[in-house]
C-alpha positions in Angstrom: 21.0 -73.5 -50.5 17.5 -73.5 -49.1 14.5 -71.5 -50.5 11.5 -70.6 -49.4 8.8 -68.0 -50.9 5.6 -67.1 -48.6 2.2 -66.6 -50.4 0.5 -65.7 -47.2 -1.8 -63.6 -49.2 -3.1 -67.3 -50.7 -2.1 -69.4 -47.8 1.1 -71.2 -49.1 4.7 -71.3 -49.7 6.6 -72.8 -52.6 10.4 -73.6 -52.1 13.4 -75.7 -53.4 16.5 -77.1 -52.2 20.4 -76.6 -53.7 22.0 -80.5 -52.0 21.2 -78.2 -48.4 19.1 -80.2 -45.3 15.8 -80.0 -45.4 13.8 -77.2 -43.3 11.8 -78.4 -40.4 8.1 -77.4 -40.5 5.7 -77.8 -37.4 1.9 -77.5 -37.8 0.0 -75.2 -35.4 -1.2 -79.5 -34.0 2.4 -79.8 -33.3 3.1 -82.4 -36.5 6.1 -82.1 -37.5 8.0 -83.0 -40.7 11.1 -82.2 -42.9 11.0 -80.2 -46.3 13.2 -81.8 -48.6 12.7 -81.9 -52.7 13.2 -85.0 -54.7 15.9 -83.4 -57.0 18.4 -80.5 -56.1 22.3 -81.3 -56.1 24.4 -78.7 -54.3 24.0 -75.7 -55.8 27.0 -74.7 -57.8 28.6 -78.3 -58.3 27.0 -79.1 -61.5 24.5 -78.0 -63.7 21.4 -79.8 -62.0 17.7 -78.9 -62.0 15.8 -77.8 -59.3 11.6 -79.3 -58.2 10.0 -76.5 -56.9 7.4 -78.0 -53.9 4.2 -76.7 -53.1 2.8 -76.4 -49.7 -0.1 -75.1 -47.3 0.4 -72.5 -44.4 -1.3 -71.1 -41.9 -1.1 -69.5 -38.6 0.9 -71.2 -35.9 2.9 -72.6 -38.5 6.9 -72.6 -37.7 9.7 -73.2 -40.1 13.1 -73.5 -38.9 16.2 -73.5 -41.2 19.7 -74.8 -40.0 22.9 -75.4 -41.4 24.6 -78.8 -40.7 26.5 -77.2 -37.9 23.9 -77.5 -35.8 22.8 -81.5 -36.1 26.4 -82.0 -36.8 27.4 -80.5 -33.4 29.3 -83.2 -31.2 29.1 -84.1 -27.2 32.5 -85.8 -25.5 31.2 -89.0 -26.6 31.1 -88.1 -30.5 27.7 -88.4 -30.9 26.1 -85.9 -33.3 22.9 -83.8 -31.8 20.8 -85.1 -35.1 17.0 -84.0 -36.6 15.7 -85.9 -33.9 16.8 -84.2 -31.5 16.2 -81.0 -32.9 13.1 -81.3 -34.2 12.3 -82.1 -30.6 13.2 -79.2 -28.9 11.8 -77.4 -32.1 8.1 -78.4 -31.3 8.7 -78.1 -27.4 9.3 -74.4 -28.6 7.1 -74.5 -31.0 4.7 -72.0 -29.2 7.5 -69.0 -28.5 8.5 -66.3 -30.4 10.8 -67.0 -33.2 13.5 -65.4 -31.0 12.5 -67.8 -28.4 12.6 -70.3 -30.4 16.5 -69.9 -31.5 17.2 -69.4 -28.1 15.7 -72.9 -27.2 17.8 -74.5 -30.1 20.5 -72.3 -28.7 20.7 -73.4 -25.4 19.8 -77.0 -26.2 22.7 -77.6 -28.6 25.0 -76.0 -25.6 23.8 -78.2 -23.0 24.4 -81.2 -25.4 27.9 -80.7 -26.1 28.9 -78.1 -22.8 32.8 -79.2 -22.6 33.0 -80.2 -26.4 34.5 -77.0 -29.0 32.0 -75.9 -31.4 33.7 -77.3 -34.6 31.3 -75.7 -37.4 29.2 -72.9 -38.0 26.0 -72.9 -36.5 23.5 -70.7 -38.7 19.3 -71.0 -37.6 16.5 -68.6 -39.0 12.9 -69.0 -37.6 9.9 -68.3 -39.5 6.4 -68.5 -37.6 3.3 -67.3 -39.7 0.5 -64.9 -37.6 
């Protein structure tokens, strides 16, 4: 599990992270990161505490939330299509709607792996703050 409260009354977001991959945040300059939290086991495996982190948003800011499905995802050759890769395509996109955006993602995982059967779920949500 991934989650992520907006405070865009104050300007920033606080979230945490159950053991799920971290959320990929782009800055309105196109700098891009990864959210991950320095404790968080999977939620539901054992009793584990959970660091809450504190960030700043503003507008043009994009967050995109995956599940391993999608850097998992596999061409003929075996090789995985990876954060790289999708954090690529995430900031080439970065100025579309989020539906745009997923779309992008979308067709970028399907050109990667065209003759190769989708062997996990693929699951994306796109936040961009106005």
């Amino acid at each position: 599990m991934f989650y992520m409260v907006f405070d865009l009354k104050n300007g920033k977001a606080r979230y945490s992270s159950g053991g799920h991959l971290p959320a990929v945040h782009i800055d309105p300059s196109g700098g891009a990161r990864l959210l991950d939290t320095p404790e968080g086991t999977p939620l539901g495996l054992v009793d584990s505490d959970y660091a809450g982190v504190d960030i700043a948003v503003r507008k043009g800011d994009v967050f995109v939330f995956y599940t391993d499905g999608v850097t998992e995802a596999m061409n003929s050759k075996r090789e995985l299509y990876g954060e790289e890769r999708l954090v690529k395509i995430i900031m080439a996109s970065r100025n579309f709607t989020c539906k745009g955006i997923l779309n992008a993602i979308e067709k970028d995982i399907k050109s990667f792996e065209p003759k190769h059967k989708q062997h996990d779920d693929i699951t994306l949500v796109a936040v961009k703050i106005f």
